[in-house]
C-alpha positions as a Markdown table, in Angstrom:
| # | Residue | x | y | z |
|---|---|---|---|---|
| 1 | Unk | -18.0 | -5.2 | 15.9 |
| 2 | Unk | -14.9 | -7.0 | 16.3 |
| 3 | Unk | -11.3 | -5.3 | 15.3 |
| 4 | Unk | -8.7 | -6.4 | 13.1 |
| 5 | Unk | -6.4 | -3.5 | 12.6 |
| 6 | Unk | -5.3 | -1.6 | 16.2 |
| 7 | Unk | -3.3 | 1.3 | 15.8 |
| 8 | Unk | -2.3 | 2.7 | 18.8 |
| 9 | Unk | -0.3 | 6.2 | 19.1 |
| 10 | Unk | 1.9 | 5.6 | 16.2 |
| 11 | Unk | 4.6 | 8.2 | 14.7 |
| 12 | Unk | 7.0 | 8.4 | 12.2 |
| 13 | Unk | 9.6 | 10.8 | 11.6 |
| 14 | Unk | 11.5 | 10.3 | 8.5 |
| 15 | Unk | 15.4 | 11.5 | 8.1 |
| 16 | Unk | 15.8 | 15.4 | 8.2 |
| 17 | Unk | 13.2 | 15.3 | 10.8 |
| 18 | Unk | 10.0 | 15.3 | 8.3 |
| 19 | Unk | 7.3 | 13.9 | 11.1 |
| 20 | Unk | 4.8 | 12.4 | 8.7 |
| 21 | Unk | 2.5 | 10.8 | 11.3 |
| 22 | Unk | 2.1 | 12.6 | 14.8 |
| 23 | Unk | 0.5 | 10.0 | 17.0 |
| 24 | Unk | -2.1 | 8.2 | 14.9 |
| 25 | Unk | -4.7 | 6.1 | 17.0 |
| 26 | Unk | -7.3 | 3.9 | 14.8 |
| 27 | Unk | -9.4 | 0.7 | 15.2 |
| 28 | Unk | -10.8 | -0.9 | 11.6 |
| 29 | Unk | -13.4 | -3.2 | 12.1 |
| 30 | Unk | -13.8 | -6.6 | 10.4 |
| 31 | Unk | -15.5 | -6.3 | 7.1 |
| 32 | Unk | -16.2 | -2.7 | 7.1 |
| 33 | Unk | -14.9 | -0.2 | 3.9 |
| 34 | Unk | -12.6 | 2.2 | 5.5 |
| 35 | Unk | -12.0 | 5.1 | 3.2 |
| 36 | Unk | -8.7 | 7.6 | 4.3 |
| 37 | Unk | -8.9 | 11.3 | 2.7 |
| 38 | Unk | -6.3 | 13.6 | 2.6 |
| 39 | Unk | -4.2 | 15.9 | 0.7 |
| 40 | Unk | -1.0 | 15.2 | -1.1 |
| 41 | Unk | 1.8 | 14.6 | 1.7 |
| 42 | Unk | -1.1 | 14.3 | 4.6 |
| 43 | Unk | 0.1 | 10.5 | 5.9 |
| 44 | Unk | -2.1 | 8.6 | 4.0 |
| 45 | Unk | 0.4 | 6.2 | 2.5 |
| 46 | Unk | 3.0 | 6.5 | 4.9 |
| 47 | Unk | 0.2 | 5.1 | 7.4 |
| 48 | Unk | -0.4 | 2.4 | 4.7 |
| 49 | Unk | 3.0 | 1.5 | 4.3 |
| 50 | Unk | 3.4 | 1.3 | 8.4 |
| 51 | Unk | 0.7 | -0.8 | 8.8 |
| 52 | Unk | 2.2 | -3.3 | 5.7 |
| 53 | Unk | 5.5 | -3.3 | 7.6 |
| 54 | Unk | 7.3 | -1.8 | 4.3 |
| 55 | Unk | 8.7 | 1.1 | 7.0 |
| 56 | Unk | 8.2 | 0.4 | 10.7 |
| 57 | Unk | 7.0 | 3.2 | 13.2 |
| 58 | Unk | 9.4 | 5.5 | 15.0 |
| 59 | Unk | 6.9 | 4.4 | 18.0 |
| 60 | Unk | 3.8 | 3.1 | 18.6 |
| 61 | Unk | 2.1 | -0.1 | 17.9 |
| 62 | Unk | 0.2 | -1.6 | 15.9 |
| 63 | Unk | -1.7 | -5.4 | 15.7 |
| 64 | Unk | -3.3 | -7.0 | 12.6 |
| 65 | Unk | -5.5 | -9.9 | 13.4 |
| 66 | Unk | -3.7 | -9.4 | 17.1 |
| 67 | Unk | -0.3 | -9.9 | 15.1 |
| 68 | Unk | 2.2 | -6.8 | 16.3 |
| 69 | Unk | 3.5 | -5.6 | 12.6 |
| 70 | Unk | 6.7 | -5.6 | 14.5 |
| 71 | Unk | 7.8 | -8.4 | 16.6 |
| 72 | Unk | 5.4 | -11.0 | 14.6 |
| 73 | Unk | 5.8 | -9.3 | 10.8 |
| 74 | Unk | 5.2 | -12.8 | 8.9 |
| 75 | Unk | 2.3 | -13.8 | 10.7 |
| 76 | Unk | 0.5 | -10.0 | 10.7 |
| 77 | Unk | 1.5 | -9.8 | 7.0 |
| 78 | Unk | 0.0 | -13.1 | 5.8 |
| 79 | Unk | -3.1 | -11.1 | 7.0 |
| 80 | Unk | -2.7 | -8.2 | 4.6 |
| 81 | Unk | -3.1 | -7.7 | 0.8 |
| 82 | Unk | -1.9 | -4.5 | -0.7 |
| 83 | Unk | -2.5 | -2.4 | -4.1 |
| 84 | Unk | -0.1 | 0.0 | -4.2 |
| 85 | Unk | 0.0 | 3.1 | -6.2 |
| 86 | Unk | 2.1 | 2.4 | -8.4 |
| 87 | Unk | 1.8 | 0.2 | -11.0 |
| 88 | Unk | 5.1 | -2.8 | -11.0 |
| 89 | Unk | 4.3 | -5.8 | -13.2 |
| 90 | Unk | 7.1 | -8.1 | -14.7 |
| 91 | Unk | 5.7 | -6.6 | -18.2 |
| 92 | Unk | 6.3 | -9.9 | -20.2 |
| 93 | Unk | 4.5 | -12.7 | -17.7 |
| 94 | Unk | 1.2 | -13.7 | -18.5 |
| 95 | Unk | -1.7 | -12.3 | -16.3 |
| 96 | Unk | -2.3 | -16.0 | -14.5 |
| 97 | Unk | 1.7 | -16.8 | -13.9 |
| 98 | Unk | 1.9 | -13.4 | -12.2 |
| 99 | Unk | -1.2 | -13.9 | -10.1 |
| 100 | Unk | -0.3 | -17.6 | -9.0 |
| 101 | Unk | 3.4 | -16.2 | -8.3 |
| 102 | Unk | 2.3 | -14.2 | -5.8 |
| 103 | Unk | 0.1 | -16.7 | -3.8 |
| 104 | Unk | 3.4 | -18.6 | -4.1 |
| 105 | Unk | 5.3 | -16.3 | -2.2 |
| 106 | Unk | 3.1 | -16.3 | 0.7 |
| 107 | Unk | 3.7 | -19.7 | 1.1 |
| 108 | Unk | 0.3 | -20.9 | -0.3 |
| 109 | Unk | -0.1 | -24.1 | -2.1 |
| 110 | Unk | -1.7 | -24.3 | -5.8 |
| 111 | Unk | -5.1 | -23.6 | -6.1 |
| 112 | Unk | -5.5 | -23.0 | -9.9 |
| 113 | Unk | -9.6 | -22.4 | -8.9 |
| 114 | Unk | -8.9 | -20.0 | -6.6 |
| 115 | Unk | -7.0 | -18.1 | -9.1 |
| 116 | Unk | -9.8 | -18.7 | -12.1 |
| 117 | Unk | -12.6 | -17.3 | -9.5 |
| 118 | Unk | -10.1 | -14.4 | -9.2 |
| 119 | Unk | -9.5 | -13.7 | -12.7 |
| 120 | Unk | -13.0 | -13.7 | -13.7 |
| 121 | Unk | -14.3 | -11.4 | -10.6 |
| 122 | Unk | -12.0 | -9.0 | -11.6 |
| 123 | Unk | -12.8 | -9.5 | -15.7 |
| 124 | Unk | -9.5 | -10.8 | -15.9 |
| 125 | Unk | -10.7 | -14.5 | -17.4 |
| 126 | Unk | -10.4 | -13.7 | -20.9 |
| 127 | Unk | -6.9 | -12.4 | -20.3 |
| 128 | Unk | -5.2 | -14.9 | -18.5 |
| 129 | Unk | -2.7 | -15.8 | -21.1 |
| 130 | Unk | -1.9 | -12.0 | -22.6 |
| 131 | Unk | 1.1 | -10.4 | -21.4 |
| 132 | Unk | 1.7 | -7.8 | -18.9 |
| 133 | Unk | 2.7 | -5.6 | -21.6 |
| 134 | Unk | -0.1 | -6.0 | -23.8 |
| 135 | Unk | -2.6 | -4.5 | -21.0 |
| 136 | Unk | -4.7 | -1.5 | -20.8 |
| 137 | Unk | -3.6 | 0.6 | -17.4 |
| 138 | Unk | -7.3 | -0.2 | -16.7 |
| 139 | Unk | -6.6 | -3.9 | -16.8 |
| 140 | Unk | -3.1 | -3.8 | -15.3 |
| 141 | Unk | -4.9 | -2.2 | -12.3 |
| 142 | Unk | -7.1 | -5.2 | -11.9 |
| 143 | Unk | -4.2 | -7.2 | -11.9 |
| 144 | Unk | -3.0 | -5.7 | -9.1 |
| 145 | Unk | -5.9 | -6.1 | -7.3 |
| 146 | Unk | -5.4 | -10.5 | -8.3 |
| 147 | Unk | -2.4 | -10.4 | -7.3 |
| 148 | Unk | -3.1 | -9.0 | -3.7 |
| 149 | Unk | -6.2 | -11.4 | -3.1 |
| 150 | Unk | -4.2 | -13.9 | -4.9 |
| 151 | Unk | -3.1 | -15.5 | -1.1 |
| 152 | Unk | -6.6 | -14.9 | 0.2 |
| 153 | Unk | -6.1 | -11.8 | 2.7 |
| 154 | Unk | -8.3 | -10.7 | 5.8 |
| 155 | Unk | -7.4 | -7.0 | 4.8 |
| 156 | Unk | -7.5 | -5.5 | 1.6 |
| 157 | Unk | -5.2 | -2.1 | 1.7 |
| 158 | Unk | -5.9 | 0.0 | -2.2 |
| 159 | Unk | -3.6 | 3.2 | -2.1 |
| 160 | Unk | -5.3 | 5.3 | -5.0 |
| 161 | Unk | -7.0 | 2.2 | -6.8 |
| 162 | Unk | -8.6 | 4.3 | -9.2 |
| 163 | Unk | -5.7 | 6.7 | -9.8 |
| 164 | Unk | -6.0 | 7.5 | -14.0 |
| 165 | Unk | -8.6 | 5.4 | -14.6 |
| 166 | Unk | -11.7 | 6.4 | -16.3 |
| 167 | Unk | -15.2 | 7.2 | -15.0 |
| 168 | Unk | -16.7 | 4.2 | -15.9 |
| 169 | Unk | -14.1 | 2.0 | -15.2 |
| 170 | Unk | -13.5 | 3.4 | -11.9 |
| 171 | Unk | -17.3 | 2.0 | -11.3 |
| 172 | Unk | -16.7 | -0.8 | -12.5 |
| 173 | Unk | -14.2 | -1.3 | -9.7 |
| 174 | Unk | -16.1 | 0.1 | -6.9 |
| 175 | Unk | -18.7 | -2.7 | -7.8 |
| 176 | Unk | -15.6 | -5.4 | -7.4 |
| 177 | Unk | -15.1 | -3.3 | -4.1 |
| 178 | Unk | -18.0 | -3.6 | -3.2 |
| 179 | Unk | -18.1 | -7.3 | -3.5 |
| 180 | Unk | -15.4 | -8.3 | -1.9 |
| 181 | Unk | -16.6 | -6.5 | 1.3 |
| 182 | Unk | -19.5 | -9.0 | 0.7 |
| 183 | Unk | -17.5 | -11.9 | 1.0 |
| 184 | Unk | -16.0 | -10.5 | 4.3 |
| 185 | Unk | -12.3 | -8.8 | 3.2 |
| 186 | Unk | -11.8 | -5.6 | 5.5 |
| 187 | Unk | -11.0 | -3.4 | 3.0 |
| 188 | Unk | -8.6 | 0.2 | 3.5 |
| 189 | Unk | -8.7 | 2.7 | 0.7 |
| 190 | Unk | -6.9 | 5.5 | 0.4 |
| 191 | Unk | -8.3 | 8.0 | -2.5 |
| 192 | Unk | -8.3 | 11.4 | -4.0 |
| 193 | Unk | -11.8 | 11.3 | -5.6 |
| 194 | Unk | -14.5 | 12.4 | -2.5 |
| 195 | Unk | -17.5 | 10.7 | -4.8 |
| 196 | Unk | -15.2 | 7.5 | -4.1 |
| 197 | Unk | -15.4 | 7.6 | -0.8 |
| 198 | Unk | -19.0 | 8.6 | -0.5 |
| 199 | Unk | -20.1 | 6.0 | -2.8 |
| 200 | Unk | -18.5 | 3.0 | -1.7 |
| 201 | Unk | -17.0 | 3.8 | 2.3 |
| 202 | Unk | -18.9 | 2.6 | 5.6 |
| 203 | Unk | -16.7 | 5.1 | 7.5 |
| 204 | Unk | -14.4 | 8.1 | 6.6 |
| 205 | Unk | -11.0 | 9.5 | 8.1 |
| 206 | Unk | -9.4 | 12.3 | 7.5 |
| 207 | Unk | -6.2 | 12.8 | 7.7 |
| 208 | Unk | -3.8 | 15.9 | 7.7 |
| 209 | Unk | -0.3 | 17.1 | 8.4 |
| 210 | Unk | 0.5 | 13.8 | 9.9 |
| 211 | Unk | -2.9 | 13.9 | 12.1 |
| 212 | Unk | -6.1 | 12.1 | 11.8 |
| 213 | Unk | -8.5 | 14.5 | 12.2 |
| 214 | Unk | -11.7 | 12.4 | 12.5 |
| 215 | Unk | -12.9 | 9.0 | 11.8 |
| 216 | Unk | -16.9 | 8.8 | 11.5 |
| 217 | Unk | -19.6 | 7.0 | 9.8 |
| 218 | Unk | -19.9 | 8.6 | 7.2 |
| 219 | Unk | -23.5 | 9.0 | 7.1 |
| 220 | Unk | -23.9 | 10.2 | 10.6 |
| 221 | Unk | -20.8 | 12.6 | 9.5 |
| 222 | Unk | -22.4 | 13.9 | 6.7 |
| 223 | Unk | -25.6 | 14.3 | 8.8 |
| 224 | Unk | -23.7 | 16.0 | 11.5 |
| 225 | Unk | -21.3 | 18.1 | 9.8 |
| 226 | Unk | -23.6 | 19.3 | 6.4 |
| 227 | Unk | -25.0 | 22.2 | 5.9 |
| 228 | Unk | -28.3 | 22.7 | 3.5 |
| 229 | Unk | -28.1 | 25.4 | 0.7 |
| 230 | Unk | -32.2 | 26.9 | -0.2 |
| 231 | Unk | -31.9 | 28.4 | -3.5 |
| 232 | Unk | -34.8 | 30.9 | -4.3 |
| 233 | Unk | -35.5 | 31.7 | -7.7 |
| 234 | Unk | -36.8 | 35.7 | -8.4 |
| 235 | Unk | -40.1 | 36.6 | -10.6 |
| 236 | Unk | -37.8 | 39.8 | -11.4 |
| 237 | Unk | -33.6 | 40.1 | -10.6 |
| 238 | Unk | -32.5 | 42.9 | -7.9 |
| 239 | Unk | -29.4 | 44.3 | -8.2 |
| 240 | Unk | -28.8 | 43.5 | -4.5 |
| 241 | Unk | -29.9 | 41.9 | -1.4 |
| 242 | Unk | -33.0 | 44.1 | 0.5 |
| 243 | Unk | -31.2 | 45.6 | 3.4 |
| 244 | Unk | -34.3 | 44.4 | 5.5 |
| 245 | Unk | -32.5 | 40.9 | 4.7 |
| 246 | Unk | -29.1 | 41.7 | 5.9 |
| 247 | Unk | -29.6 | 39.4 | 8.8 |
| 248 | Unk | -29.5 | 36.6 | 7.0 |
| 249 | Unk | -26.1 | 36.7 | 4.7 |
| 250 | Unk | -27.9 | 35.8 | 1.7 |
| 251 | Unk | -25.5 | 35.3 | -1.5 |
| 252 | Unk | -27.2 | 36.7 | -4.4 |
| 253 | Unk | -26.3 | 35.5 | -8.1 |
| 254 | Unk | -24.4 | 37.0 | -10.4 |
| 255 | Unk | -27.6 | 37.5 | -12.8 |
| 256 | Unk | -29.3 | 39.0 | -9.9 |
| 257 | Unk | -32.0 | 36.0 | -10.6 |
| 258 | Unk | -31.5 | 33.7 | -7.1 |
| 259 | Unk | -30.2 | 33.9 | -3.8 |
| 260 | Unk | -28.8 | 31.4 | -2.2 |
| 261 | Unk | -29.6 | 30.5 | 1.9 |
| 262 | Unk | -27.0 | 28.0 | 4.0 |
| 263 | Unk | -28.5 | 26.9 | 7.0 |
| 264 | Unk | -27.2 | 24.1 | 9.7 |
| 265 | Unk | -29.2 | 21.1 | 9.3 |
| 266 | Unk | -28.4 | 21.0 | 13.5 |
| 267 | Unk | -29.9 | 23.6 | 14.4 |
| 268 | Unk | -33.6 | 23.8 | 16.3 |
| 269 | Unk | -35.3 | 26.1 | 13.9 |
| 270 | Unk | -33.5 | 26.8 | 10.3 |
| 271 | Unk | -35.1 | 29.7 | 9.7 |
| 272 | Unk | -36.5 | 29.4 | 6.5 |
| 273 | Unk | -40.5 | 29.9 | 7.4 |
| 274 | Unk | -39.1 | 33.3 | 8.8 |
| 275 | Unk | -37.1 | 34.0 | 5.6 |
| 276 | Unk | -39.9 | 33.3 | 3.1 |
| 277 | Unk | -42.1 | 36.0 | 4.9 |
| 278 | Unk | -39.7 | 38.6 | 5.2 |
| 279 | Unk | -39.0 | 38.2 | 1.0 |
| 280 | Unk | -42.6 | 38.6 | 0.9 |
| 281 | Unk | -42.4 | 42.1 | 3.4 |
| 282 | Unk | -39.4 | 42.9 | 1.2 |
| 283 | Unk | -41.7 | 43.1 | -2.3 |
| 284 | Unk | -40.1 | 40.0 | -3.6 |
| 285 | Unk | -41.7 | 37.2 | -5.7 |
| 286 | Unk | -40.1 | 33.8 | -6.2 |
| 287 | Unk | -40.7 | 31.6 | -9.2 |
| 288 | Unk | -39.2 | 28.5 | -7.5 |
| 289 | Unk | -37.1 | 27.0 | -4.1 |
| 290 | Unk | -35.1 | 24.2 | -3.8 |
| 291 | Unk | -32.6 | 22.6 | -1.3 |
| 292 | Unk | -28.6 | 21.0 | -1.6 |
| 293 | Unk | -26.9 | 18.9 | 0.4 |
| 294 | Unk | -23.6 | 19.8 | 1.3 |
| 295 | Unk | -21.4 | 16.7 | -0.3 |
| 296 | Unk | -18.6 | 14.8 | 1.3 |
| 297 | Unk | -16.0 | 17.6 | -0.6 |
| 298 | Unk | -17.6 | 20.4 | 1.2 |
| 299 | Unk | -16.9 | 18.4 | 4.4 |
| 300 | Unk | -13.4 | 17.6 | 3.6 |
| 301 | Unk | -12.5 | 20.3 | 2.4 |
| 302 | Unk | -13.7 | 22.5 | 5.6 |
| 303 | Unk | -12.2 | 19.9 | 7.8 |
| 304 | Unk | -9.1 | 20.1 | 6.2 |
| 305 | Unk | -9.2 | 24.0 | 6.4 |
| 306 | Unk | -9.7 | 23.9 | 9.9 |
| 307 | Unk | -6.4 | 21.7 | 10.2 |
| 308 | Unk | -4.3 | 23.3 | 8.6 |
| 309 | Unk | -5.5 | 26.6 | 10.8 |
């Protein structure tokens, strides 16, 4: 698949030596939904704002659309939309002057469909003529999110897009996502929620301390890196785990009523045939079994664990 954003080795050290990216190297892909995870103070925006050319890297390269954010900032830029974090709308323009302003500034020519197909992808239609001001955070999110496609980008970067919104608006938005990645926009999103990124993401980076720690499919990662819990349900709570079943590091619930069996989903045998006839040996009866899937947060959190170790 062909790339459109090459980072190669990049760091950036901020005054009073704060290194907030040590040498991050990263290929996007054209079209794919690349979601970045990561603590508070991990790199995630800095990266973002690197990329964007609002702070340029200490060293390093790094090409949109083969444009060096550097040497050819215009050209790579015209390339890029961005959603910031922060929301920082002239609060008394209407919702369509502030959308068609910033197609302007790109040096784009009317298009007063462009901006109607805009407005009503993102629900905005029906607003056009209300005021900044007069907007929902919901709504002034969405504008955001006009104004960035507004000069019709290759790459879509969304730093916390759903930051503060609620459940079912934050949906809502993953469906617009979605959509866009449909009609080709490479699309970078930085977020907080996990359930965002396992919803909506074709791959998954983590990144920590400055460091991207991986970048995988996040299928395959999930695949590769989860772990399978076996709940059994008791016929009659024990007060603890048989010591015949030691071997196994079963956790047993508080009501004395399950225990709980992680196994490696990698692994050639997972031991549970074994496990169900040593309960048996034991004098225990089970009333019912059933299996979890680690989620994308177990992953993330473990991986983050590790590098912070």
């Amino acid at each position: 698949m062909e790339t459109i954003v090459d980072i190669s080795d990049v760091r950036k050290t901020y005054a009073g030596g704060f290194e907030a990216l040590k040498g991050v190297t990263l290929s996007i892909r054209k079209g794919e939904i690349l979601a970045l995870l990561g603590p508070n103070g991990a790199g995630k925006t800095t990266l973002i704002s690197t990329i964007c050319g609002i702070t340029n890297p200490g060293s390093g390269t790094i090409a949109v659309g083969g444009h060096d954010v550097v040497r050819d900032y215009r050209a790579a830029r015209r390339l890029i939309g961005l959603v910031p974090q922060e929301i920082n709308l002239e609060p008394f323009s209407k919702v369509r002057d502030t959308v068609a302003f910033s197609r302007g500034l790109f040096g784009k020519p009317k298009d007063d469909a462009l901006i109607e197909r805009i407005l009503r992808q993102l629900s905005l239609w029906d607003k056009r003529d209300a005021r900044v001001l007069e907007l929902s955070g919901g709504m002034k999110r969405r504008v955001l999110i006009a104004k960035a496609l507004a000069h019709e980008p290759e790459v879509l970067f969304l730093d916390e897009p759903t930051a503060g919104v609620d459940v079912e608006l934050r949906k809502e938005m993953w469906e617009i996502v979605a959509e866009m990645k449909a009609q080709g926009t490479t699309i970078i999103l930085t977020t907080h929620y996990i359930e965002e990124a396992e919803a909506i993401a074709d791959r998954v980076g983590v990144i920590n301390g400055g460091q991207l720690l991986l970048v995988e499919e996040k299928t395959a990662l999930m695949q590769r890196l989860g772990q399978k819990c076996l709940q059994i349900d008791l016929q009659e709570p024990v007060e603890a785990v048989p010591e015949a079943l030691a071997a196994y590091g079963l956790e047993l619930a508080d009501d004395g009523q399950a225990l709980r069996y992680t196994y490696d989903t990698r692994g050639e045998s997972t031991g549970i045939t074994r496990l169900l006839g040593d309960l048996s040996a034991a004098g225990l009866s089970l009333r019912d079994i059933h299996t979890e899937q680690s989620s994308l947060e177990d992953i993330f959190v473990g991986l983050v664990k590790e590098g912070a170790a």
